[in-house]
C-alpha beads as a LAMMPS data file, in Angstrom:
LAMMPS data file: protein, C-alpha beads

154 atoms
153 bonds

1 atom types
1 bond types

-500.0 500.0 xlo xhi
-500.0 500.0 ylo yhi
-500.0 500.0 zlo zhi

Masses

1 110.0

Atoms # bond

1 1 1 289.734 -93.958 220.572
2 1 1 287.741 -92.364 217.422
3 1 1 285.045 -94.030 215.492
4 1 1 282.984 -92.589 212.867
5 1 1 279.431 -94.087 212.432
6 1 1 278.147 -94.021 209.101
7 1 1 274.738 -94.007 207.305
8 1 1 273.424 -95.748 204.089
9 1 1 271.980 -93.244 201.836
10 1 1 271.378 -94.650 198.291
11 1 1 274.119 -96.301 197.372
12 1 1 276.733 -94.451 199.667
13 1 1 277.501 -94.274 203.362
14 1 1 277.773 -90.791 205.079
15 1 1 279.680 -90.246 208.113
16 1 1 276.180 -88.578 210.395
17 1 1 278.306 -89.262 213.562
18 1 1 281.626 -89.236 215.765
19 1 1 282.590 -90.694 218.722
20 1 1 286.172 -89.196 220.302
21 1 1 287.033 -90.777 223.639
22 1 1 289.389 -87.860 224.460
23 1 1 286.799 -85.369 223.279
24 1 1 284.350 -86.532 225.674
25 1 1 286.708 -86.699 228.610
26 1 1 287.712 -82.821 227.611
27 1 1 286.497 -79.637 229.296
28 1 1 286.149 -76.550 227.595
29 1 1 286.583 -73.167 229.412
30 1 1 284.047 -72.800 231.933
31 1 1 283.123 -73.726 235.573
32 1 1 281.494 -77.503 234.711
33 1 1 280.456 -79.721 237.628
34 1 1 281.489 -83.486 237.622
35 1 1 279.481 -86.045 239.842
36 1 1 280.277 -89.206 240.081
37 1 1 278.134 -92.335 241.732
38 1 1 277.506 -95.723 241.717
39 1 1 276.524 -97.057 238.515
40 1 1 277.322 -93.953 236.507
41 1 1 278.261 -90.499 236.360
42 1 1 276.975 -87.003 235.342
43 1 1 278.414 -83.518 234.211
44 1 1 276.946 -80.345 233.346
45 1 1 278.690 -77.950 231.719
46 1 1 279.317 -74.046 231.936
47 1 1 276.864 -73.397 235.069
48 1 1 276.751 -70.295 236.276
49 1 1 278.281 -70.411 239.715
50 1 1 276.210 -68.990 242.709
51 1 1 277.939 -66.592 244.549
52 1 1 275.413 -65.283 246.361
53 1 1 274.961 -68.414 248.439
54 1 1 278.486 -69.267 248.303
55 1 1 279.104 -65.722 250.011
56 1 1 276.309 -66.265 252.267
57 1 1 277.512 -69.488 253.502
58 1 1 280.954 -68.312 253.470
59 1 1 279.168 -65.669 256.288
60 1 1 278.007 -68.290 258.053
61 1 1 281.065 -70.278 258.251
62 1 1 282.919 -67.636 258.864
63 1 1 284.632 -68.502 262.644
64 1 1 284.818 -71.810 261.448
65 1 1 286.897 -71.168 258.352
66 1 1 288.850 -69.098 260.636
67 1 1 289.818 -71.598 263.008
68 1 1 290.660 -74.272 260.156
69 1 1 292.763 -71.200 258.057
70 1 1 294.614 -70.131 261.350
71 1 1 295.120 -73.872 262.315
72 1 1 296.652 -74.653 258.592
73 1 1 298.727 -71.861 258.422
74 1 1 300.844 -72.400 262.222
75 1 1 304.306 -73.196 261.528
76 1 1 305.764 -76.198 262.177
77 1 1 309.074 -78.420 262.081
78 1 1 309.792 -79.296 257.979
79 1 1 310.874 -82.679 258.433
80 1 1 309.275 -85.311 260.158
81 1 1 310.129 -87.211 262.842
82 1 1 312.458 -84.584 264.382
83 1 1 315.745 -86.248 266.943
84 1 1 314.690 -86.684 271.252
85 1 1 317.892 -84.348 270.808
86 1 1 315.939 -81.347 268.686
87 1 1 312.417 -81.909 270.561
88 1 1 314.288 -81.305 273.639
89 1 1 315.682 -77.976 272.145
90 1 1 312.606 -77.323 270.939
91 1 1 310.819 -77.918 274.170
92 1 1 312.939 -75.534 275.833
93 1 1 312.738 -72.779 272.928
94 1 1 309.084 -72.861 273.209
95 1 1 309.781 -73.129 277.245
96 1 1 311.442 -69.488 276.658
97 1 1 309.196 -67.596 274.117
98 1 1 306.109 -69.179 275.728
99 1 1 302.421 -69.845 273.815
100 1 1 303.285 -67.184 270.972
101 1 1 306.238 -69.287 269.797
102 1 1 305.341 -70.323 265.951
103 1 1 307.181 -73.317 264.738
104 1 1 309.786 -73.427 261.402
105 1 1 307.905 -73.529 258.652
106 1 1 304.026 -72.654 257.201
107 1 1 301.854 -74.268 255.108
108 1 1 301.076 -73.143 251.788
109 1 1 298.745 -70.926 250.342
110 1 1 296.272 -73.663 248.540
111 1 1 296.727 -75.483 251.826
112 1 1 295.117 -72.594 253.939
113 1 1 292.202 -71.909 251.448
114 1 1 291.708 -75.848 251.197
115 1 1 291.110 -75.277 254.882
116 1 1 288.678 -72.857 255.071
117 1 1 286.522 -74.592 252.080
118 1 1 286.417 -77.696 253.801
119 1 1 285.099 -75.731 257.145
120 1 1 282.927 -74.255 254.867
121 1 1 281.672 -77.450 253.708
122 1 1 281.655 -79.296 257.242
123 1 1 279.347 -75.968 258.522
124 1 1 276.747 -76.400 255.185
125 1 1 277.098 -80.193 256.064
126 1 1 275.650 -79.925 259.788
127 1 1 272.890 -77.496 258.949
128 1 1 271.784 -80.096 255.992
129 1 1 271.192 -82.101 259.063
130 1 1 268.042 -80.978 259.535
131 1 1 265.524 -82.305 257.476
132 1 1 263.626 -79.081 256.710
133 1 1 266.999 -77.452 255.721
134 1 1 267.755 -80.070 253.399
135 1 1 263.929 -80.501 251.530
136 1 1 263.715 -77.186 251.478
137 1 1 267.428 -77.143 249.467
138 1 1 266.716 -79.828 247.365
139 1 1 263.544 -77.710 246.466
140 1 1 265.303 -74.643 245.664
141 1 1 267.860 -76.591 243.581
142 1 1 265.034 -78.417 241.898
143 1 1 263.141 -74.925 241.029
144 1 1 266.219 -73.426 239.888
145 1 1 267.046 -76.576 237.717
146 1 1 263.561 -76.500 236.052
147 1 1 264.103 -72.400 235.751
148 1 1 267.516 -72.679 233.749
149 1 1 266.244 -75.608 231.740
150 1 1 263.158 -73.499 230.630
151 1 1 265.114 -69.829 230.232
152 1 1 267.944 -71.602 228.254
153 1 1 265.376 -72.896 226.118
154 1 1 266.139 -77.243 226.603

Bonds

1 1 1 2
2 1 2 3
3 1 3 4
4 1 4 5
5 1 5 6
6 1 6 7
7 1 7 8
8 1 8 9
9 1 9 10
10 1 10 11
11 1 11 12
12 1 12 13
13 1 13 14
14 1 14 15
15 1 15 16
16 1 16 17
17 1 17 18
18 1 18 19
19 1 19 20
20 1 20 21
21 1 21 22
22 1 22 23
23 1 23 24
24 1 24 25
25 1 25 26
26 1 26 27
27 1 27 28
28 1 28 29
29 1 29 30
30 1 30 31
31 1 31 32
32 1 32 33
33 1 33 34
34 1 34 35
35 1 35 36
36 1 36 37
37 1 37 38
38 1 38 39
39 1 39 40
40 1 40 41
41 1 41 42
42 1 42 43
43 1 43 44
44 1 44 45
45 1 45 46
46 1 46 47
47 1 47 48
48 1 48 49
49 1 49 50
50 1 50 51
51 1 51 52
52 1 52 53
53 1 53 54
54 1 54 55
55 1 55 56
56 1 56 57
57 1 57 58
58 1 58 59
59 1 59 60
60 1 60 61
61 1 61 62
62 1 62 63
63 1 63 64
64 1 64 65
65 1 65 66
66 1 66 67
67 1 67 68
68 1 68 69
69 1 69 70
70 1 70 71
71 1 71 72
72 1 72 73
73 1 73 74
74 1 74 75
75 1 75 76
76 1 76 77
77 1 77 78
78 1 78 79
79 1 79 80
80 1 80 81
81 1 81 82
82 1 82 83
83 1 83 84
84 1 84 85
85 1 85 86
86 1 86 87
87 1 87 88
88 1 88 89
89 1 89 90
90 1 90 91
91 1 91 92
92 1 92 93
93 1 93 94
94 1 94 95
95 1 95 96
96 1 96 97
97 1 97 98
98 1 98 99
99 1 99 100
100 1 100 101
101 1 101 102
102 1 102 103
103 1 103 104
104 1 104 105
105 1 105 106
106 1 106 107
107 1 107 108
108 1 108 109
109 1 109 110
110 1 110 111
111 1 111 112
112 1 112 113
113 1 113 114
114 1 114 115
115 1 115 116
116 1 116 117
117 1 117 118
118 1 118 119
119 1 119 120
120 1 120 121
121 1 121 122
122 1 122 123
123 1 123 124
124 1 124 125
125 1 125 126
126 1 126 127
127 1 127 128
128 1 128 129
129 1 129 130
130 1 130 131
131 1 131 132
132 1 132 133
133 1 133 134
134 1 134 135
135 1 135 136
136 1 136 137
137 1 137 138
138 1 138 139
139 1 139 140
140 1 140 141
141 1 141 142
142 1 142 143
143 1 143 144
144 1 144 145
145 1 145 146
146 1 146 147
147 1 147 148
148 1 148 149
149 1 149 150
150 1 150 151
151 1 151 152
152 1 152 153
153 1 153 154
């Protein structure tokens, strides 16, 4: 929906202002964060993302992400719920070519790296646990907030 808000000047109205509903759902190019939460949401657009700590955490996650990446990436059957006939086939295939057998099919690329991101995550998640980890984030996040707000001049 568009509406244009207008202004008495004189005698005339001027159009000072425009509302676009499908403008302000857009997103231009750039990395933009979304939150939403109860009561409201917020977005900030073209941050800078921080690949330093993502690379960092990405260190620390590192056997995690592993395990999640290796896990979503095994082959298995492509349709779901297989015949007592082909699990007993199966059964005795994997009988035959022992732990190493990989099943028919592998999961996709985004799959995999959706994987290892949400290890990632789940790692950052349990050392936020600790409540001097997490003050001393929100701190650092706070800082940095109030240093791009001042060096871009808002």
């Amino acid at each position: 929906m568009k509406k244009i808000y207008y202004e008495k000047i004189g005698r005339r109205y001027v159009p000072i202002s425009e509302y676009d509903s499908e403008y302000l759902d857009s997103f231009s190019k750039g990395t933009h964060i979304v939150m939403c939460y109860p009561g409201g949401q917020s977005r900030r657009y073209n941050i800078d993302p921080n690949y330093a700590a993502m690379i960092a955490a990405g260190r620390v996650a590192e056997d995690a992400m592993c395990d999640a990446i290796r896990k979503a990436s095994e082959m298995r059957p492509q349709r779901t719920p297989i015949t007592p006939g082909q699990q007993k086939a199966w059964k005795k295939l994997a009988k035959e070519f022992g732990d190493d057998l990989a099943t028919l099919s592998l999961g996709c690329a985004r799959d995999v790296a959706e994987a290892g991101i949400k290890a990632q995550m789940a790692e950052a998640d349990k050392l936020l646990e600790n409540p001097s980890v997490r003050l001393a984030y929100e701190r650092f996040l706070f800082v940095a907030q109030l240093t791009k707000d001042h060096t871009n001049g808002i």
